[in-house]
C-alpha positions, 0 to 999 in steps of 0.5 A: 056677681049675683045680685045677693053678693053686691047687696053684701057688700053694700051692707059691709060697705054701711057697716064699715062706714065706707060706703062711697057712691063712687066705687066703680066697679066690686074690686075697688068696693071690696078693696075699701071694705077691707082697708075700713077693716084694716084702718079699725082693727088697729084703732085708727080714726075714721077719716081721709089721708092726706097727713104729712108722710114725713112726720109718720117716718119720723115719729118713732113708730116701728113696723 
């Protein structure tokens, strides 16, 4: 990927507020980028996982 490309994805990576020092390769960069961008356009909180997998089956919510 040409230097410019990887200085975008550092830009959306800030922007999303997904920047992860991490990353250890582009794939997985992109991949974080476009979850932020997911977790955001559905109103999700900014955080971890680690929530109780059970409880979002039960809770009544529908796909």
């Amino acid at each position: 990927m040409m230097e410019s490309g990887k200085n975008n994805l550092l830009e959306l990576a800030r922007a999303y507020d997904c920047f992860e020092t991490v990353d250890a390769s582009v794939f997985q960069r992109n991949a974080r980028i476009l979850q932020s961008m997911w977790r955001e356009e559905r109103g999700y909180p900014l955080g971890e996982g680690g929530g109780d997998v059970n409880s979002l089956c039960n809770s009544g919510r529908t796909r």
